[in-house]
C-alpha positions as a printed Julia matrix, in Angstrom:
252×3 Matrix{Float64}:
  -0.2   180.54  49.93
   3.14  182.89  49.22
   0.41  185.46  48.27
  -1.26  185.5   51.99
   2.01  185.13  53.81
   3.5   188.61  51.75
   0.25  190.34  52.27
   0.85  189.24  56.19
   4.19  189.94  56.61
   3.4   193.54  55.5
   0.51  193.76  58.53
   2.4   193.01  61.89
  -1.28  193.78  63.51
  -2.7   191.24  62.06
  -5.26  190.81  59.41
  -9.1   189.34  59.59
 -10.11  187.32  57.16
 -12.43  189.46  55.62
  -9.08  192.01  55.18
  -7.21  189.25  53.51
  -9.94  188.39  51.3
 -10.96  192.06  50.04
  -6.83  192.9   49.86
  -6.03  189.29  47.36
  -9.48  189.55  45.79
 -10.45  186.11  46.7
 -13.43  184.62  47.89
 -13.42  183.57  51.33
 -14.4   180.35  50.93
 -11.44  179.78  48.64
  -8.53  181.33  51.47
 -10.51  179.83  54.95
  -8.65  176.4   54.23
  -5.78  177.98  53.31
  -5.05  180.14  56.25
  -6.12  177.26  58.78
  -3.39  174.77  56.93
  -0.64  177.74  56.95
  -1.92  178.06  61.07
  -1.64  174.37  61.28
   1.94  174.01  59.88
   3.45  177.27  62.48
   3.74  180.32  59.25
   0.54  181.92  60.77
  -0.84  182.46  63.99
  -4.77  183.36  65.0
  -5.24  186.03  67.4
  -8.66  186.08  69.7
 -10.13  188.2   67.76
  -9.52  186.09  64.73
  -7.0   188.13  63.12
  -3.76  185.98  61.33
  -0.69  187.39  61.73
   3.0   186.07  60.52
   3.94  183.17  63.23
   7.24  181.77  64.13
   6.97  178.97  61.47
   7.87  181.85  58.33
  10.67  183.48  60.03
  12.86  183.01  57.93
  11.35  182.56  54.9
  10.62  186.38  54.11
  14.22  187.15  52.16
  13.76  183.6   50.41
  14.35  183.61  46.71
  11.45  183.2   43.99
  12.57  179.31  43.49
  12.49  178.58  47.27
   9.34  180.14  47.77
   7.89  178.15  44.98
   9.52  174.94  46.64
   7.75  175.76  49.76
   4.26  175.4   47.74
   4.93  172.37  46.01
   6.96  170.38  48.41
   3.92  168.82  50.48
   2.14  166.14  48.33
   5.63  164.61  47.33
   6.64  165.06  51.62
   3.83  163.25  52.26
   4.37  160.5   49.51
   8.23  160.23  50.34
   6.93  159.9   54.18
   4.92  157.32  53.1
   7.17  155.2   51.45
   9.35  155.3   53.86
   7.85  155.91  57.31
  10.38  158.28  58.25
   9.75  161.87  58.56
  10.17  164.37  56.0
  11.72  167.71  55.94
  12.22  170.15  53.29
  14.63  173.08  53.82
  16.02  175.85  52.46
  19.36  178.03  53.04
  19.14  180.61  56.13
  19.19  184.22  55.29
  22.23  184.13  57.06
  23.49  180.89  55.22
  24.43  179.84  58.29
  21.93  177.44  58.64
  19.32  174.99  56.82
  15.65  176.0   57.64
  13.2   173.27  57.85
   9.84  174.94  55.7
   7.99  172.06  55.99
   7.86  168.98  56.97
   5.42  165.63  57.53
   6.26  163.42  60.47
   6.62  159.9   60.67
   3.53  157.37  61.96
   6.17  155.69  64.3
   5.66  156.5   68.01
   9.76  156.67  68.27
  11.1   159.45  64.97
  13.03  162.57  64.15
  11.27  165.57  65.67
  11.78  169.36  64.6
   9.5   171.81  63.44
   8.46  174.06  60.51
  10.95  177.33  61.06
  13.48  175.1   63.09
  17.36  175.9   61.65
  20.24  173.35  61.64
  23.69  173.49  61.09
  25.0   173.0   57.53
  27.5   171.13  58.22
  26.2   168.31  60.65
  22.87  167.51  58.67
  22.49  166.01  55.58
  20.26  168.69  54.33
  22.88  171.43  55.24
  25.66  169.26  53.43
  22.85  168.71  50.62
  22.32  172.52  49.81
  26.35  173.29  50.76
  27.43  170.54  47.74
  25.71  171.57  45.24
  26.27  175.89  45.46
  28.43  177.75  43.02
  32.23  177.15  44.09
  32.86  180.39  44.84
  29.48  181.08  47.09
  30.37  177.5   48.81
  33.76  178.72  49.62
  32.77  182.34  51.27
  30.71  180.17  53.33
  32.98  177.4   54.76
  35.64  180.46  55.32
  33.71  181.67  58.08
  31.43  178.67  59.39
  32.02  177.5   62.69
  32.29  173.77  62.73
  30.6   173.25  65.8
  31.0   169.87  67.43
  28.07  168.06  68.51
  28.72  164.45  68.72
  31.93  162.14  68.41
  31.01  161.92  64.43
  30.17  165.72  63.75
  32.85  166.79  60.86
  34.61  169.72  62.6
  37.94  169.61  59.65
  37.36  171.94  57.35
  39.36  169.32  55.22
  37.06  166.74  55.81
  34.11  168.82  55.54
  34.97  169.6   51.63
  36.0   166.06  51.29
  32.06  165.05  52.96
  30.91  167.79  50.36
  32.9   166.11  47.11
  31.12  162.91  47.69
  27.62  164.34  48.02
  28.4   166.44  44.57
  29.31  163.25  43.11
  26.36  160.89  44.46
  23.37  163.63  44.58
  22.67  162.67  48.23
  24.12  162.91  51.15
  23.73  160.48  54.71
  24.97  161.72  58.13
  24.79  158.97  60.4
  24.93  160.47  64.7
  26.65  163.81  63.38
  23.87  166.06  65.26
  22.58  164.15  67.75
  23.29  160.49  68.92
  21.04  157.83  67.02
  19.62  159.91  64.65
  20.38  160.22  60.86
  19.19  161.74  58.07
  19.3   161.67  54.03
  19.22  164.29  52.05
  19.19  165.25  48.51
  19.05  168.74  46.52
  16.52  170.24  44.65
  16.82  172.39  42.06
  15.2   174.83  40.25
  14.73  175.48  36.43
  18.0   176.98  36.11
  19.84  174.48  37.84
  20.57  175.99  40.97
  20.07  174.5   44.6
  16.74  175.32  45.82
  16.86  173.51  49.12
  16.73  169.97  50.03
  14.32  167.01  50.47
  15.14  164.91  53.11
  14.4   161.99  55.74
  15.3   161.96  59.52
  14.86  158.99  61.53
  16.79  156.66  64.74
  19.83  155.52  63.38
  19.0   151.81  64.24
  16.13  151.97  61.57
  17.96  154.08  58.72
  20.87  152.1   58.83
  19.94  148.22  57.79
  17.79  150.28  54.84
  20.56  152.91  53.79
  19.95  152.03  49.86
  16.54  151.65  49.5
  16.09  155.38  51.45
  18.84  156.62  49.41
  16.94  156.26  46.88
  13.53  157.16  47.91
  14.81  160.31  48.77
  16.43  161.26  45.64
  13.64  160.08  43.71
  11.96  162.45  45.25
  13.96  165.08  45.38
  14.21  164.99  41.56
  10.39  164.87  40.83
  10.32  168.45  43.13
  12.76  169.83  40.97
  10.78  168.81  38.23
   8.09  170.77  39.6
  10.37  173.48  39.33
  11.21  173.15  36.09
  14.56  171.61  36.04
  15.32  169.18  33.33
  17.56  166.66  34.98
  20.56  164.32  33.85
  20.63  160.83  35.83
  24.5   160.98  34.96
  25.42  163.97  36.69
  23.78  163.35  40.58
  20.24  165.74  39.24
  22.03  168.26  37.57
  21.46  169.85  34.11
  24.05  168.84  31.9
């Protein structure tokens, strides 16, 4: 999939499918599925003339690094699995270009007719979301720092962190439990859970995470807790990272 959306965000006009098949060498039988799930989850978009071109979904996601883009192609089955276990939706993000924001890559929503909604390509603040707070904990001290000098704590609700103080406090607890809960800190009766994923080297990737109405997270804080760092840790398996249960995830 990172193959098709490179080769697309190098052809603003667009691309046929026959053109994406003779450029990547595949058969078209093989990249047809493909490009209809990428149109499906918002990184492409299909033109009359049935041309695919880059859609709002991957903005983004082009200056991503190797271990984020590799996230983004083995985050779904374990999003789905986490979604089902805990019929809340699902979001995986990554740090903003800008690393201003989180940026929701994909994400699986929940069955229930009341749940979190936000789309693929939709960017949060870091620090009101548990996924921004996630990815904020767990980068090198001196990266996490040029950030929080400049970040504006914007607030949003009566329980949004807006002390930079309390921010790094927020941040020392998530380093030290591997997830992180914000209960009503972006919008009113909705939390999330996040935890961070990491790659082979040990660095943050992005986050797996749960959003849901605050008067269904709460009562099942724990159990979610741990859903969500369960499976947070079997993605950064997928990445390679070998991971100590002592220190929150992290290589020791």
């Amino acid at each position: 999939m990172v193959d098709i959306l490179e080769l697309l965000a190098k052809s603003p006009e667009g691309l046929a499918l026959r053109d994406v098949s003779v450029r990547l060498a595949a058969p078209k039988s093989s990249l047809l599925p493909l490009l209809r799930a990428l149109t499906a989850r918002g990184y492409l978009v299909q033109g009359r003339a049935g041309d695919y071109r880059i859609g709002p979904g991957a903005l983004g996601l082009g200056t991503a690094g190797p271990a984020q883009r590799e996230l983004i192609e083995v985050a779904r089955p374990a999003a789905v699995e986490l979604m089902r276990r805990t019929g809340e939706t699902v979001f995986v993000g990554t740090l903003s270009s800008d690393r201003r924001s989180v940026v929701y890559v994909d994400r699986v929503e929940s069955d229930h007719v009341i749940r979190y909604a936000a789309g693929v390509g939709d960017r949060r603040p870091l620090h009101a979301t548990s996924s921004g707070k996630a990815i904020l904990a767990f980068l090198p001290e001196e990266e996490r720092q040029e950030i929080l000098r400049t970040l504006p704590l914007a607030r949003h609700t009566a329980q949004t962190v807006t002390s930079l103080a309390a921010l790094r406090a927020s941040l020392d607890d998530v380093h030290r439990t591997g997830v992180c809960i914000t209960i009503d800190e972006l919008v009113a009766g909705a939390s999330g859970i996040a935890a961070p994923v990491f790659d082979h080297f040990g660095r943050v990737a992005g986050t797996c995470a749960i959003g849901g109405p605050t008067e269904r997270v709460r009562p099942r804080l724990k159990m979610l807790a741990g859903e969500v760092r369960a499976a947070a840790r079997a993605l950064s398996g997928r990445l390679g990272h070998r991971a100590d249960e002592r220190k929150g995830g992290r290589t020791s």
